[in-house]
C-alpha positions in Angstrom: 5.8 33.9 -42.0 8.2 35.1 -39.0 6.9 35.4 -35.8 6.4 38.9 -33.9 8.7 39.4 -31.3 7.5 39.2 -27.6 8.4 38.3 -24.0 8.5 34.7 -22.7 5.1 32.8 -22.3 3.3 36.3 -24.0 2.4 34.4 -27.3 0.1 35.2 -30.0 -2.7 33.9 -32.1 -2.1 34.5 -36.0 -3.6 34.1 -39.1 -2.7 32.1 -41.8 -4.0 31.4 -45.0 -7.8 32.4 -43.0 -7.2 29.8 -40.0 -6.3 30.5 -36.5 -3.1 29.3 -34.9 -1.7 29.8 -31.7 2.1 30.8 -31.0 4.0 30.6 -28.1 7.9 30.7 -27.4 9.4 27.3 -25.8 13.0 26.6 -25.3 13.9 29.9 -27.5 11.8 28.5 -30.5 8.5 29.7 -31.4 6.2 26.6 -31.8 2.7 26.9 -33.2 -0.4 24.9 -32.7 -3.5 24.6 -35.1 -6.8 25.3 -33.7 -8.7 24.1 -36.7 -10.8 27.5 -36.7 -11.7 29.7 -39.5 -10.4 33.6 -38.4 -13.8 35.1 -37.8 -14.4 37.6 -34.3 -16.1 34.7 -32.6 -13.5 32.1 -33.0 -10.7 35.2 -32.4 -11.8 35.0 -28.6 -12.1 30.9 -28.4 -8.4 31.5 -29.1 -7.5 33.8 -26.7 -8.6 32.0 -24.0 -7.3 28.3 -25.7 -3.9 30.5 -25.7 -4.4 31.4 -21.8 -4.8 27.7 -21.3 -1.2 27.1 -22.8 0.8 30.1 -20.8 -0.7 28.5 -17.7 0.4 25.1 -18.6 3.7 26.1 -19.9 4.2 28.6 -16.5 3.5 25.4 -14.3 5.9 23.3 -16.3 8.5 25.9 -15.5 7.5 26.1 -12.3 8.3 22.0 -12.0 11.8 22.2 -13.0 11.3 21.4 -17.4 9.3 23.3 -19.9 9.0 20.2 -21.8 6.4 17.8 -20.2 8.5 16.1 -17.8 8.6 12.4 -18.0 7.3 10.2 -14.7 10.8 9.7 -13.6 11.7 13.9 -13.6 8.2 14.5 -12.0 8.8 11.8 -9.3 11.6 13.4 -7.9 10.3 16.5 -7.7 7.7 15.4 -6.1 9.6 13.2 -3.8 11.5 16.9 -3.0 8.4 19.1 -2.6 5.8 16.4 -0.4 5.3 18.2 3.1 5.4 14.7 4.7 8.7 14.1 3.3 10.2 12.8 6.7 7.0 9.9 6.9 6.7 8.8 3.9 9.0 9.5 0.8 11.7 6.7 2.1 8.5 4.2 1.4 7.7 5.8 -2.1 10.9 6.6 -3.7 11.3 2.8 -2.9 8.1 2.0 -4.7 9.2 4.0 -7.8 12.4 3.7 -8.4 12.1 -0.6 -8.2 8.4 -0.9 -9.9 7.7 2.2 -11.7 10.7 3.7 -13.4 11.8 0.8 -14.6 8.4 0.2 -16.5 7.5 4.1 -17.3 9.9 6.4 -16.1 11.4 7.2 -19.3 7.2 7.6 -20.3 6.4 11.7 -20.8 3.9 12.2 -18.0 1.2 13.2 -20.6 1.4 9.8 -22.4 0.7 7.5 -19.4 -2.3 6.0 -19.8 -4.6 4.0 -17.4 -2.9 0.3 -19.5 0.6 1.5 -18.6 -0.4 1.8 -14.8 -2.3 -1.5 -14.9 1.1 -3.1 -16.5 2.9 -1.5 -13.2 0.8 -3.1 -11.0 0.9 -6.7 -13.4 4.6 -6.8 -13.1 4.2 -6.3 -9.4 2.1 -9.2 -9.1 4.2 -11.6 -11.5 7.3 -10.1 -9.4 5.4 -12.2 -5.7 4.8 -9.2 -4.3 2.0 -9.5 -1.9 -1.5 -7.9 -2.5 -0.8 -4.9 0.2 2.7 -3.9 -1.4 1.0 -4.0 -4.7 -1.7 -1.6 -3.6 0.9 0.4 -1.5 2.8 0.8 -5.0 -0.2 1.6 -7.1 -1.4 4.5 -4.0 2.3 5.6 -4.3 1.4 6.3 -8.7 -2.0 7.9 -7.4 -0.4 10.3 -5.4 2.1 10.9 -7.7 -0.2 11.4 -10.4 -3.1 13.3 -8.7 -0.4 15.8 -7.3 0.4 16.5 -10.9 -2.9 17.3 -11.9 -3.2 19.8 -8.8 0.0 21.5 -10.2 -1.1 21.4 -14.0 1.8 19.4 -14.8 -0.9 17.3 -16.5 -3.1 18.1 -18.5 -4.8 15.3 -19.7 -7.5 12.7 -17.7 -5.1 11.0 -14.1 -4.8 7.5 -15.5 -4.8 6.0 -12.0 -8.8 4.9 -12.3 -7.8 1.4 -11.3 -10.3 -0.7 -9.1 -9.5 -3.9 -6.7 -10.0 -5.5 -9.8 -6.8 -5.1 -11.1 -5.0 -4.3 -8.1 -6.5 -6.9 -5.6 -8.1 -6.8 -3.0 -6.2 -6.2 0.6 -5.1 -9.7 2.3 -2.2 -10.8 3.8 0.6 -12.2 2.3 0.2 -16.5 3.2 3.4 -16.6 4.8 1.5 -14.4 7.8 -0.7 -15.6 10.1 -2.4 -12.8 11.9 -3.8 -15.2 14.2 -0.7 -16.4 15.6 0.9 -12.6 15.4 0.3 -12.0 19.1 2.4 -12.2 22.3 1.7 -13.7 25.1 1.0 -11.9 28.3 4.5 -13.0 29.8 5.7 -12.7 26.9 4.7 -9.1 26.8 6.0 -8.5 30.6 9.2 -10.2 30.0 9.7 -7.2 26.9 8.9 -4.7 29.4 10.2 -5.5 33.1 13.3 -8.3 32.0 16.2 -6.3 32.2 18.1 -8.1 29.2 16.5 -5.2 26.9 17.7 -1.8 27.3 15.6 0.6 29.6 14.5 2.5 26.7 13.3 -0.2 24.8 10.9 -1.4 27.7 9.2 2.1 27.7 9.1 1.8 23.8 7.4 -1.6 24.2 5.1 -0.9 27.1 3.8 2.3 24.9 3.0 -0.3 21.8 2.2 -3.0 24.4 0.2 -2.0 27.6 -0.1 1.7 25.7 -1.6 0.3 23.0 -0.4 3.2 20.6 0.6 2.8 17.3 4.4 2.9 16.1 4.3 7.0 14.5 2.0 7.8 17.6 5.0 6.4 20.1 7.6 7.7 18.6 6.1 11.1 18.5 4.8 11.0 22.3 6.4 14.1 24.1 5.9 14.5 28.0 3.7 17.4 27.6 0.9 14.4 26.6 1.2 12.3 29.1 -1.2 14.1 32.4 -2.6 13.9 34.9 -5.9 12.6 35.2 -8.5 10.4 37.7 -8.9 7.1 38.1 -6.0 6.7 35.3 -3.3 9.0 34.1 -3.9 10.1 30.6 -2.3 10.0 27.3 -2.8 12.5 24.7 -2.3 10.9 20.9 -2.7 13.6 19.1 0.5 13.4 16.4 2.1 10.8 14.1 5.8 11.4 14.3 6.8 14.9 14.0 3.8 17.1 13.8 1.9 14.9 11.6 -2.2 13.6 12.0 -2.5 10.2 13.7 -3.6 7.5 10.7 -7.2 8.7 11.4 -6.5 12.3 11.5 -8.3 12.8 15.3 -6.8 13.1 18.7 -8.0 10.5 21.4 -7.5 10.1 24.9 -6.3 7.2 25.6 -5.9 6.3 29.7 -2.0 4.8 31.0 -2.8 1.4 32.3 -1.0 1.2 36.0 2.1 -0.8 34.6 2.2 1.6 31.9 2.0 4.8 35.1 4.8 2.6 36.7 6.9 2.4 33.7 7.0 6.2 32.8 7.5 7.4 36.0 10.6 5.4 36.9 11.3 6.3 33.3 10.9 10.2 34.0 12.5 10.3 37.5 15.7 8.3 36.8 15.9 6.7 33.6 15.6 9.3 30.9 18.5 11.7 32.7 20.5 8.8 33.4 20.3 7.6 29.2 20.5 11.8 28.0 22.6 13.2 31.1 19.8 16.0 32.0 16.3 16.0 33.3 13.5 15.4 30.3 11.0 18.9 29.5 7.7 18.9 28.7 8.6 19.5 24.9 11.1 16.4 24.8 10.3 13.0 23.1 9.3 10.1 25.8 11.4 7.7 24.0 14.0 9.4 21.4 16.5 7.5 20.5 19.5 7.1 23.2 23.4 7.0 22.7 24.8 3.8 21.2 27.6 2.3 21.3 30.2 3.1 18.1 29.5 0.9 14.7 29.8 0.8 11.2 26.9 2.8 9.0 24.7 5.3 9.9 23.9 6.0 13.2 20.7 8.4 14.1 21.8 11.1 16.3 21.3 11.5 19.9 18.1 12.5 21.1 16.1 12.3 17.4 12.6 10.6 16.8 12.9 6.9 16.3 11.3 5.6 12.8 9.7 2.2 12.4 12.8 0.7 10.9 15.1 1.8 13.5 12.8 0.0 16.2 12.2 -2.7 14.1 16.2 -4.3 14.1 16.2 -3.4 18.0 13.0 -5.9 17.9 14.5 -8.1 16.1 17.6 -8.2 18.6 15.5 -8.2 21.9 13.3 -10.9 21.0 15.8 -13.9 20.3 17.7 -13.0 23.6 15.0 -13.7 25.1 13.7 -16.6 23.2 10.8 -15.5 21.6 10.2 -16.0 17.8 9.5 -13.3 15.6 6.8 -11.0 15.1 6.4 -7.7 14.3 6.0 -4.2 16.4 2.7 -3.4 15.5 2.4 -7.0 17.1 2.4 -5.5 20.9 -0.6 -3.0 19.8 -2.9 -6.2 18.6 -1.6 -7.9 21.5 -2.9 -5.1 24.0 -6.2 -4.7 22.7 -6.9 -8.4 22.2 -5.7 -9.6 25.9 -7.4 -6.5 27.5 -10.7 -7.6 25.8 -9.8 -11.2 27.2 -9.6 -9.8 30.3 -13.1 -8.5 29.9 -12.7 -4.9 28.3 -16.1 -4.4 25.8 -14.8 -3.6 22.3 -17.1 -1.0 21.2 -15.8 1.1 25.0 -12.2 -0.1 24.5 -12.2 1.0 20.8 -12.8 5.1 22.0 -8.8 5.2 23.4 -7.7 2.8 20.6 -8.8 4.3 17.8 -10.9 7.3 16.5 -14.6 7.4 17.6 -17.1 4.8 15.4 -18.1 6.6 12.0 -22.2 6.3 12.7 -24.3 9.2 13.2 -25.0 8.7 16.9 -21.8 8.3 17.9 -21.1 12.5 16.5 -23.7 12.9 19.5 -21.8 10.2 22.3 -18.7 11.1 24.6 -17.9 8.0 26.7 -17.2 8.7 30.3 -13.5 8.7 31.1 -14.1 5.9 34.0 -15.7 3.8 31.6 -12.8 4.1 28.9 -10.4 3.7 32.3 -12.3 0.8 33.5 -11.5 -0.6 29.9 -8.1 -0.8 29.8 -7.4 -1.7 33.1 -8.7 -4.9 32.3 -5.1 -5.9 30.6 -3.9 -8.4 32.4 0.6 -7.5 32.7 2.2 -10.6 34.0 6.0 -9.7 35.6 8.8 -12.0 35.6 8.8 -14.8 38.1 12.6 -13.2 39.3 11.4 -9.5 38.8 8.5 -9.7 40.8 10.4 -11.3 43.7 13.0 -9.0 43.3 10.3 -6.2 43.5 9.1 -7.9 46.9 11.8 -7.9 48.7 
């Protein structure tokens, strides 16, 4: 029996032989589908709207790039293209999928993967030595991959991410770290941000994570606009996570600028900033973009565009053996702020309001700590100068 003729995704449901199929063009082929339904009135309308179903499914595959059911590698990328916080994040997770997931089930169609075929990802993972946050950064990579897909009605079936820390792990560091040791001293952190061995920009950059006590997105994305004006301590505004994005916690703090920190960003915005960019910084330009460099091989990030985590991370790694310090990481100089201002007698659960996003308990929705308190906070951060800096500075 020949199909009727009709326009793409239109489809019909026939009769044949007293059972109900559906029929619906793909690829220039009619396909049919059983329904396993006798053709009586009442059935006639299940398959009408069981025929809806499939024109919407079929529209959305079309709508991905394949009327086919795309396989995880074909979806990935176009998921990679289409994710609003490309800039942040898709470096990260086209990483994740292209060396643990494609390998495994990227030839898999998207509608086959099951909840054992994620669980053999993450397996292979662990076998591989990768530590128990990358394996659960991989495995949040799938679920957002997969979840996205069901959004678009790319899948159709049940998101086979239902994985617990049972098979994933639960969140530790890897045993090579030791968080208690990942800290800088507090010459240590005035050497990274008055010794002039490091570049002027980086000092601002490190007395922002530092004395600041902002994270790495939240830096980088600082414009001048932010930092005001306010009594007893000038105030930062952390409202965005690189370009335009939420901080990690999705609210906006203020957080006050210790008096190194006021010392730091005004010599920075008086002098410093025109003499790196050749022009006076705006209220709309980045505190710390990054500056002109000297000619090398690879890519280069222009003039004047937002640093990323990596790009600070290699000038880290420079500035810290030049001065004779052993590694440790960025995110280092935030830990080490918070944990030598509470040394220095700054209460946790006050400090914690220009850290981070407010405490999740119900009073708390009713609380709005006074600004001297929070200011009284910080400023117990103790910022030792360099013996010859501070001499210098005296006379």
């Amino acid at each position: 029996m020949s199909a009727p003729m009709t326009s793409v995704w239109r489809g019909c449901v026939q009769s044949i032989r007293g059972r109900l199929y559906v029929a619906v063009p793909v690829g220039g082929k009619w396909k049919q589908r059983a329904l396993k339904l006798d053709d009586t009135p009442a059935n006639r309308v299940v398959a009408e709207k069981r025929l809806a179903e499939i024109r919407a499914l079929l529209k959305a595959r079309e709508d991905a790039g394949t009327i086919d059911a795309p396989t995880v590698k074909s979806w990935g990328e176009r998921w990679l293209d289409d994710r609003p916080n490309h800039v942040k994040d898709s470096e990260h997770d086209e990483t994740h999928l292209r060396l643990h997931v494609y390998p495994l089930i990227g030839p898999m169609r998207l509608d086959e993967v099951q909840a054992r075929h994620v669980n053999d990802v993450v397996q292979a993972s662990k076998a591989a030595g990768l530590s128990p946050r990358t394996r659960r950064n991989v495995y949040s990579t799938m679920k957002a991959m997969f979840r996205d897909a069901k959004i678009a009605g790319i899948l159709p079936g049940e998101d086979p991410c239902v994985l617990t820390h049972r098979q994933i792990g639960k969140i530790k560091d890897s045993p090579k770290f030791k968080r208690a040791e990942a800290i800088f001293e507090p010459e240590e952190l005035g050497q990274l941000v008055h010794d002039h061995v490091v570049p002027e920009d980086r000092r601002v950059w490190y007395a922002l994570l530092g004395i600041g006590m902002m994270r790495t997105g939240e830096a980088a994305g600082l414009r001048w606009d932010s930092v005001q004006r306010a009594e007893p301590l000038g105030r930062l505004v952390v409202e965005t996570s690189y370009d335009n994005d939420d901080t990690k916690t999705g609210e906006v703090r203020w957080m006050p600028v210790h008096p190194t920190l006021a010392a730091v960003l005004a010599e920075w915005k008086l002098s410093g900033w025109a003499r790196t960019f050749g022009r006076p910084p705006t209220d709309l330009d980045l505190v710390v973009p990054v500056p002109p460099e000297p000619r090398r091989k690879g890519k280069r990030k222009p003039v004047g565009s937002m640093r990323d985590r990596h790009w600070a991370r290699k000038r880290l790694m420079v500035d810290l053996p030049e001065l004779g310090m052993r590694h440790r990481r960025a995110h280092d100089l935030r830990r080490t702020g918070i944990s030598h201002a509470q040394d220095g007698g700054a209460n946790p659960l006050e400090l914690r309001w220009g850290t981070h996003a407010p405490p999740g308990e119900t009073i708390d929705s009713y609380t709005t700590l006074a600004w001297k308190t929070l200011c009284r906070n910080v400023a117990c951060l103790v910022v030792h100068r360099p013996a010859a800096d501070a001499a210098k500075g005296e006379a």
